[in-house]
N, C-alpha and C positions, 0 to 999 in steps of 0.2 A: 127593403133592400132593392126595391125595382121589378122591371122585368125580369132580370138574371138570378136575381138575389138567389131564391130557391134550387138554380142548377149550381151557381158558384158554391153554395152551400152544400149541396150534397159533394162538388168534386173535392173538397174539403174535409170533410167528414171521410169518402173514402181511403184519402192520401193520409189523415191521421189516423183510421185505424188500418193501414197497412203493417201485414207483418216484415219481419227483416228481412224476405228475400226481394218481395215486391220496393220496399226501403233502397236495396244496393243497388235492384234495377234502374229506380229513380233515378238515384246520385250518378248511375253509368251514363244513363241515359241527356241526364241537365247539368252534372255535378262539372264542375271544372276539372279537365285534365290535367291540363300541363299547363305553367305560364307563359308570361308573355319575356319574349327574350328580350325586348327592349327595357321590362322594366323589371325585371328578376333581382338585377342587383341595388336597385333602387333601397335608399334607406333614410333615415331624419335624424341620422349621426351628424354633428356638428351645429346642428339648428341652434340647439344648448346646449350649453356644460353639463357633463354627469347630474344629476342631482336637480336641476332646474325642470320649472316646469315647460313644457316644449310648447304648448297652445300659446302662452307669452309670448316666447322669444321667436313665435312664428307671428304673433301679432306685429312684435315691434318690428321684425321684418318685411311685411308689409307697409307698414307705416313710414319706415326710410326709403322704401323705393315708392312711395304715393300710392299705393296700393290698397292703402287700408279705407272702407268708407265709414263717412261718419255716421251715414243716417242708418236708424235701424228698419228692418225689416226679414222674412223670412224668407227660405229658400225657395217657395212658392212666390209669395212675391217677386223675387228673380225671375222665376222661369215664366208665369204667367202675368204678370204686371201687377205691379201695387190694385190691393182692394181701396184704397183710400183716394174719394173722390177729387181731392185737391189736386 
């Protein structure tokens, strides 16, 4: 695990055997309050019809505004650059 490994493991070990008062602390303390107003009413009504599936009809809508790429790779690739030396 590293240098860390053994402390990130123990802070681990104490937050899962936490009881539920130390639990509500937690969630007070990091848990989200309240949302964000700008995106509170935000929803992916209309992306599809009833019944469709929405990861599609959010593909193809990509796809019509050029949005969609072709090549594949992961979200790490995104953020940190293709592993692939080409």
């Amino acid at each position: 695990m590293g240098d860390h490994g053994d402390g990130t493991l123990d802070v681990l070990r104490s937050v899962w055997a936490a009881d539920d008062a130390a639990r509500a602390e937690l969630d007070e303390e990091c848990g989200p309050t309240k949302s964000c107003k700008n995106m509170k009413d935000v929803t992916f009504d209309g992306y599809a019809e009833p019944g469709d599936d929405l990861s599609g009809a959010w593909r193809e809508r990509l796809a019509r505004e050029g949005k969609l790429s072709a090549s594949e790779g992961s979200i790490r690739d995104l953020v940190l650059g293709s592993s692939d030396p080409r």
